[in-house]
C-alpha positions as CSV (number, residue, x, y, z in Angstrom):
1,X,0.0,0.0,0.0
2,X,2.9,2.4,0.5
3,X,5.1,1.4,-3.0
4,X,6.2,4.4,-5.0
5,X,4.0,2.7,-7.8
6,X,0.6,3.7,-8.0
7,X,-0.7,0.7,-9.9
8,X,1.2,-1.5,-7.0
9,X,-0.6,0.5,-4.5
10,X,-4.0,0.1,-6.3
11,X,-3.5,-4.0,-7.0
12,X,-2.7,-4.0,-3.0
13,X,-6.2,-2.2,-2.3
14,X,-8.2,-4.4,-4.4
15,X,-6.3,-7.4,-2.8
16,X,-7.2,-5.9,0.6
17,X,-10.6,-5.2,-0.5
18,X,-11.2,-8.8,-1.1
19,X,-10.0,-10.6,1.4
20,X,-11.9,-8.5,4.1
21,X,-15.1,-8.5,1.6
22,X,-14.4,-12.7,2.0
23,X,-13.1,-13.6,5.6
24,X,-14.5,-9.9,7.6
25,X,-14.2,-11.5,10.5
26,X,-10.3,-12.9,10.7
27,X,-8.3,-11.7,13.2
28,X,-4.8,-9.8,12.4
29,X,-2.1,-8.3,14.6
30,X,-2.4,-4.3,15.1
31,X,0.9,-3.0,14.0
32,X,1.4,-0.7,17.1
33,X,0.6,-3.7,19.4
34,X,4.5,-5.3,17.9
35,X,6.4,-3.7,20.9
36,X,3.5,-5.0,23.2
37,X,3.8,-7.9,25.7
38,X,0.5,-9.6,24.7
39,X,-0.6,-9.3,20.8
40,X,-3.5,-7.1,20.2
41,X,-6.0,-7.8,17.3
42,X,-8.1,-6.5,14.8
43,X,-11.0,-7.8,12.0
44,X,-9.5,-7.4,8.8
45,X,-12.8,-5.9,8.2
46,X,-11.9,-3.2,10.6
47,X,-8.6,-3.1,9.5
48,X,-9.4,-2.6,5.7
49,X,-11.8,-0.3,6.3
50,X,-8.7,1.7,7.9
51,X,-6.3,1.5,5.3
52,X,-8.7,2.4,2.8
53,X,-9.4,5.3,4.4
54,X,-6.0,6.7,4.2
55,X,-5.7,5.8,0.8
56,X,-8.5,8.2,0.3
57,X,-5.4,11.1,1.0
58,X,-3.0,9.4,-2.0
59,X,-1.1,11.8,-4.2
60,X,-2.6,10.1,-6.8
61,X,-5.8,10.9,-8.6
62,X,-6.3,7.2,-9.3
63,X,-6.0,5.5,-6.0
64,X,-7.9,8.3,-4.4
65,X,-10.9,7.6,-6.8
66,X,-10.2,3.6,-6.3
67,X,-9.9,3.7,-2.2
68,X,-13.3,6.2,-2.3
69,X,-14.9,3.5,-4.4
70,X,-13.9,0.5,-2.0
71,X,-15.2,2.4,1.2
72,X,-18.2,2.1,-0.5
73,X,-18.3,-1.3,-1.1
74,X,-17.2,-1.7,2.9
75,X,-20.5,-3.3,4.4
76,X,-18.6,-4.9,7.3
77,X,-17.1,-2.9,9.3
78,X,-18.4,-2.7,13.1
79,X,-20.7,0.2,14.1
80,X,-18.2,1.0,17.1
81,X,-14.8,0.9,14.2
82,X,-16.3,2.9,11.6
83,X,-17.4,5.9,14.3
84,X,-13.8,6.1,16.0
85,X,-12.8,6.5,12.3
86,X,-15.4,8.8,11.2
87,X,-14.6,10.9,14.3
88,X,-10.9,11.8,13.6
């Protein structure tokens, strides 16, 4: 999601699209929960849902218009995710 190649990043959001679209409720590992003594989890739902979202500020007209077309597509994120999101 972060290569210097647009169509890399916009492959990766369709592959992360997909995955949370097909398994919402999988668990991953937060990445600020690394340095913590017990792992903290998230839905890939949740987590997609996330990531999308910042892709919504690429410099790139093309995965801004992709990542605002997957949010929309987003049906399961939980109630209480999608608000703490919504809110910052």
């Amino acid at each position: 999601l972060s290569d210097s190649d647009e169509r890399v990043r916009m492959t990766a959001l369709e592959v992360v699209s997909r995955l949370s679209r097909a398994h919402p409720d999988f668990e991953v590992p937060l990445l600020e929960s690394r340095s913590l003594v017990k792992e903290q989890t998230i839905r890939i739902a949740d987590d997609a849902f996330a990531r999308v979202c910042n892709a919504v500020n690429d410099l790139s007209v093309q995965v801004r218009a992709l990542a605002a077309r997957l949010l929309g597509d987003m049906s399961d994120v939980s109630e209480v995710f999608l608000e703490q999101t919504l809110d910052k």
